[in-house]
C-alpha positions in Angstrom: -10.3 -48.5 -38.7 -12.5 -48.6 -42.0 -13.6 -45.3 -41.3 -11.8 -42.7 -42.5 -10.8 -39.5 -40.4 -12.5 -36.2 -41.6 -13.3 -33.0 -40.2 -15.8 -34.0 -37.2 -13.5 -37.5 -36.4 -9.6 -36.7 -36.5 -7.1 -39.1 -36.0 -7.2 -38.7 -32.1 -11.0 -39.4 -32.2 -9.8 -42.8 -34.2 -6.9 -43.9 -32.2 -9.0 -43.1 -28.8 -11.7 -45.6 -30.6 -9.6 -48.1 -31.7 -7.3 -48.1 -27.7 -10.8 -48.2 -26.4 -11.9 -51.1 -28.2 -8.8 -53.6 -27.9 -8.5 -52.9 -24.5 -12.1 -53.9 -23.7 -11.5 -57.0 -25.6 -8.7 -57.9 -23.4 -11.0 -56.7 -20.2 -8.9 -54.1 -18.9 -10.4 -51.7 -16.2 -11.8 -48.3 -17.7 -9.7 -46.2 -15.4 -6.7 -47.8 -17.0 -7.5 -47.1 -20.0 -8.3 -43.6 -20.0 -4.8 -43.4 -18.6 -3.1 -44.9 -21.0 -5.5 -43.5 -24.1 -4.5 -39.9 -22.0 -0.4 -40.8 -22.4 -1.2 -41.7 -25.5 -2.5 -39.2 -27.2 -0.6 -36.6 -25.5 2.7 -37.5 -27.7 2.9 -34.9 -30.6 1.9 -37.1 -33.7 1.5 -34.8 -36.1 5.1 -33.8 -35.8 6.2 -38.1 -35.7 4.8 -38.3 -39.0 6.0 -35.5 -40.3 9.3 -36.5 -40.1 8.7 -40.6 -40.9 6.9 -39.1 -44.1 10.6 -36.8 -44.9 12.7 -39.6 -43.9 10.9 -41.8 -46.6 11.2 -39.4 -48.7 14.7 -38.7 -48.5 15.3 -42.7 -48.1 13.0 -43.2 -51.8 15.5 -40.5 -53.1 18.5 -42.1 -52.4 17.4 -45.6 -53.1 16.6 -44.2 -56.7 19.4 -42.4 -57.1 21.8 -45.4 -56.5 20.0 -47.5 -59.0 20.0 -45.0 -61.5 23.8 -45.1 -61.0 24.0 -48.9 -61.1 22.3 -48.6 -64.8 24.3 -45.9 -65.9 28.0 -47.6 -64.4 26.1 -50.6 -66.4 25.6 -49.2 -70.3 29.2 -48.0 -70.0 
Protein backbone atom coordinates (compact mmCIF):
# COMPACT_ATOMS: atom_id res chain seq x y z
CA UNK A 1 0.00 0.00 0.00
CA UNK A 2 3.12 2.39 0.05
CA UNK A 3 2.65 2.93 -3.46
CA UNK A 4 0.62 5.56 -4.45
CA UNK A 5 -2.16 5.25 -7.25
CA UNK A 6 -1.44 7.32 -10.46
CA UNK A 7 -2.36 7.25 -13.88
CA UNK A 8 -1.00 3.68 -15.07
CA UNK A 9 -2.06 2.02 -11.27
CA UNK A 10 -5.68 3.24 -10.07
CA UNK A 11 -7.08 2.41 -7.09
CA UNK A 12 -8.64 -0.93 -8.55
CA UNK A 13 -5.13 -1.99 -9.70
CA UNK A 14 -4.21 -1.39 -5.81
CA UNK A 15 -7.02 -2.96 -4.02
CA UNK A 16 -6.82 -6.04 -6.62
CA UNK A 17 -2.89 -6.15 -5.36
CA UNK A 18 -3.40 -5.85 -1.95
CA UNK A 19 -6.93 -8.84 -1.98
CA UNK A 20 -4.37 -10.73 -3.92
CA UNK A 21 -1.74 -10.65 -1.58
CA UNK A 22 -3.61 -11.31 1.88
CA UNK A 23 -5.45 -13.88 0.55
CA UNK A 24 -2.32 -15.83 -0.61
CA UNK A 25 -0.96 -15.34 2.78
CA UNK A 26 -3.85 -17.00 4.24
CA UNK A 27 -3.63 -19.82 1.25
CA UNK A 28 -6.85 -19.42 -0.29
CA UNK A 29 -7.44 -21.12 -3.79
CA UNK A 30 -6.80 -18.61 -6.85
CA UNK A 31 -10.22 -19.35 -8.22
CA UNK A 32 -11.63 -17.91 -5.03
CA UNK A 33 -10.04 -15.18 -5.16
CA UNK A 34 -10.63 -13.91 -8.42
CA UNK A 35 -14.23 -14.25 -7.36
CA UNK A 36 -14.19 -12.43 -4.61
CA UNK A 37 -11.45 -9.64 -6.04
CA UNK A 38 -14.35 -9.71 -9.09
CA UNK A 39 -17.40 -8.85 -6.28
CA UNK A 40 -15.28 -6.67 -5.04
CA UNK A 41 -14.38 -4.44 -7.32
CA UNK A 42 -17.58 -4.38 -8.99
CA UNK A 43 -19.20 -2.09 -6.12
CA UNK A 44 -19.18 1.60 -7.30
CA UNK A 45 -16.36 3.11 -5.13
CA UNK A 46 -15.94 6.14 -6.57
CA UNK A 47 -19.50 7.09 -5.72
CA UNK A 48 -18.90 5.47 -1.67
CA UNK A 49 -16.37 7.87 -1.23
CA UNK A 50 -17.92 10.51 -2.61
CA UNK A 51 -20.48 10.63 -0.29
CA UNK A 52 -18.22 9.44 3.09
CA UNK A 53 -15.97 12.54 1.86
CA UNK A 54 -19.67 14.99 1.95
CA UNK A 55 -20.78 13.43 4.96
CA UNK A 56 -17.51 14.44 6.74
CA UNK A 57 -17.77 17.41 5.51
CA UNK A 58 -21.06 18.23 6.54
CA UNK A 59 -20.32 16.34 9.97
CA UNK A 60 -16.77 18.86 10.36
CA UNK A 61 -19.38 21.72 9.73
CA UNK A 62 -21.58 21.08 12.21
CA UNK A 63 -19.18 19.99 14.88
CA UNK A 64 -17.56 23.57 14.35
CA UNK A 65 -20.52 25.25 14.28
CA UNK A 66 -21.69 23.98 17.69
CA UNK A 67 -18.39 24.95 19.35
CA UNK A 68 -18.37 28.23 17.95
CA UNK A 69 -21.75 28.48 19.72
CA UNK A 70 -20.56 27.05 22.99
CA UNK A 71 -17.82 30.03 22.99
CA UNK A 72 -19.98 32.62 22.04
CA UNK A 73 -23.13 31.32 24.75
CA UNK A 74 -19.65 31.42 26.96
CA UNK A 75 -18.27 35.33 26.60
CA UNK A 76 -21.84 36.37 27.28
Amino acid sequence: MAKHCHLYFKIEDKIRRHLQCCFTLYQVPKEKQDAVIDAVLEVDLQSIAQKLIEDTIVQAHRGFEAVMTTKEGKKA
